[in-house]
PAZA-900130 format. One record per residue (C-alpha): x, y, z; chain; residue number from 1; residue in one letter. Coordinates in steps of 0.1 Angstrom, whole numbers. Layout:
// PAZA-900130
<u X v Y w Z mol A seq NUM type a>;
...
// end
This chain:
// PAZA-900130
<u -1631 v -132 w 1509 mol A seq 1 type x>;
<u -1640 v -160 w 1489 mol A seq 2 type x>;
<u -1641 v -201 w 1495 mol A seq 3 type x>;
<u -1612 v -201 w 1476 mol A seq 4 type x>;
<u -1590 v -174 w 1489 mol A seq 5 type x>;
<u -1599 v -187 w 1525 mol A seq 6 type x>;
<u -1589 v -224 w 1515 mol A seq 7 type x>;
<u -1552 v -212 w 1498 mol A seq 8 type x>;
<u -1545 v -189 w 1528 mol A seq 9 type x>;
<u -1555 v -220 w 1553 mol A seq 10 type x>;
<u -1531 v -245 w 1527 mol A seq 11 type x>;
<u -1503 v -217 w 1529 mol A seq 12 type x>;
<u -1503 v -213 w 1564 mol A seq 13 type x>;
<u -1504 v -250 w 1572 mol A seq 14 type x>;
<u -1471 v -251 w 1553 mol A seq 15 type x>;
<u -1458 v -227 w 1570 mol A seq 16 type x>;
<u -1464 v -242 w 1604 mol A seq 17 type x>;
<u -1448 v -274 w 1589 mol A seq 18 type x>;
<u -1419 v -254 w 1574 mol A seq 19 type x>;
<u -1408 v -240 w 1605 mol A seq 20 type x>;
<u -1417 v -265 w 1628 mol A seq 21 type x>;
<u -1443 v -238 w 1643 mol A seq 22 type x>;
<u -1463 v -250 w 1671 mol A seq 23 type x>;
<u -1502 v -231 w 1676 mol A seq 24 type x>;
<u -1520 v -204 w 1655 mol A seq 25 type x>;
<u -1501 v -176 w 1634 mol A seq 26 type x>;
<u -1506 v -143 w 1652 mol A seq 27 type x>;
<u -1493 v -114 w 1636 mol A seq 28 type x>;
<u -1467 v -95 w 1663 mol A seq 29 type x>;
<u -1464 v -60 w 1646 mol A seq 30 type x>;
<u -1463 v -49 w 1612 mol A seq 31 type x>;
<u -1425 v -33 w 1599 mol A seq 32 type x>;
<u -1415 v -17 w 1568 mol A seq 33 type x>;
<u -1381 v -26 w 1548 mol A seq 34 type x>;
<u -1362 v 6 w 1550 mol A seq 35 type x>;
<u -1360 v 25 w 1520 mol A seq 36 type x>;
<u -1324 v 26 w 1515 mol A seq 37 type x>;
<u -1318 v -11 w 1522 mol A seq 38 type x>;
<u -1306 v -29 w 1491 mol A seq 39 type x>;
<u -1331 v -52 w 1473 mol A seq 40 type x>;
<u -1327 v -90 w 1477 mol A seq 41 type x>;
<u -1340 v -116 w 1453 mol A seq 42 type x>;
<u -1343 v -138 w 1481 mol A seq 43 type x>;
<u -1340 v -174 w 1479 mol A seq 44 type x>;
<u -1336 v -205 w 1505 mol A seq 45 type x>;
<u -1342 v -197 w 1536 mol A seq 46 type x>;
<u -1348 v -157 w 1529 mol A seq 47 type x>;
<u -1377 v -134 w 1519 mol A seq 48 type x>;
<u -1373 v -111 w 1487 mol A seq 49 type x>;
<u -1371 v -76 w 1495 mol A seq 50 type x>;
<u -1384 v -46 w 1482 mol A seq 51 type x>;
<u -1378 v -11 w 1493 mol A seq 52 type x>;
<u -1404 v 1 w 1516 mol A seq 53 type x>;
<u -1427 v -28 w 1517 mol A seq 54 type x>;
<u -1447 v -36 w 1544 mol A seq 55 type x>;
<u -1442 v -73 w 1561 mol A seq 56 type x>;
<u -1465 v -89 w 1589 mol A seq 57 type x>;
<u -1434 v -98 w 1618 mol A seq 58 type x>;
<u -1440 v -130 w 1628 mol A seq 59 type x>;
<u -1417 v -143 w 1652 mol A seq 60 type x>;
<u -1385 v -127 w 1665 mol A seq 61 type x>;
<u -1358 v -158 w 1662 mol A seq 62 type x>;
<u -1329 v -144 w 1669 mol A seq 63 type x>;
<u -1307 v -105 w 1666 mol A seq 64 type x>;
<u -1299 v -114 w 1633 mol A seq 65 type x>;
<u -1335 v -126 w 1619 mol A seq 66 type x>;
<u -1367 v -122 w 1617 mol A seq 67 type x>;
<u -1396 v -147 w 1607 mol A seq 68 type x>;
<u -1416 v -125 w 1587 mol A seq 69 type x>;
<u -1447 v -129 w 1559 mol A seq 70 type x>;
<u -1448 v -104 w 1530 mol A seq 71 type x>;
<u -1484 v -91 w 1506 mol A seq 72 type x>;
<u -1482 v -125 w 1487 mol A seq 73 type x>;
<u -1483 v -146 w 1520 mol A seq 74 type x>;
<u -1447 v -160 w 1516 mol A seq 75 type x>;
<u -1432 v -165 w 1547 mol A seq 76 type x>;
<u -1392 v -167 w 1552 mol A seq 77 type x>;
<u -1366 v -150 w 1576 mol A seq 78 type x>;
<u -1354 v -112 w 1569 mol A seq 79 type x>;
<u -1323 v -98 w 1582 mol A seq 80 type x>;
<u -1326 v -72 w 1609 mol A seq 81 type x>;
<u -1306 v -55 w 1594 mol A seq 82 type x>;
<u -1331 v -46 w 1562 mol A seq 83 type x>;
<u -1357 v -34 w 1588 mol A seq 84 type x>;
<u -1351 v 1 w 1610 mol A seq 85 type x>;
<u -1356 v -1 w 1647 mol A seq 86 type x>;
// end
């Protein structure tokens, strides 16, 4: 990883933490995949865009009906539990 890559993941993560009013380091909980049937989402707000069967880095667990997740391009947004199987 390079200076630069290290510095825009630091930038994007300190945003984050801002964001979401997110209190300590970002530890990584458990890694989910959308399931391949679920409809794809443009996103938008407060959600992450979804595509069928990608992988996203779980985050936090807010509440039954979302999930704080971060996808491949380091975004980080809530996901319906509903998008991800059990």
């Amino acid at each position: 990883m390079t200076l630069k890559e290290c510095k825009k993941e630091e930038k994007a993560d300190r945003e984050f933490q801002k964001k979401f009013k997110f209190e300590g380091s970002i530890n990584v909980l458990t890694q989910m995949m959308v399931d391949p049937a679920a409809v794809e989402k443009r996103g938008g707000g407060k959600n992450l865009p979804l595509r069928r069967g990608e992988i996203l880095d779980v985050i936090q667990f807010t509440n039954k009906e979302q999930i704080l997740c971060r996808n491949s391009q380091r975004r980080c947004k809530s996901v319906g539990a509903e998008a991800l199987p059990a």
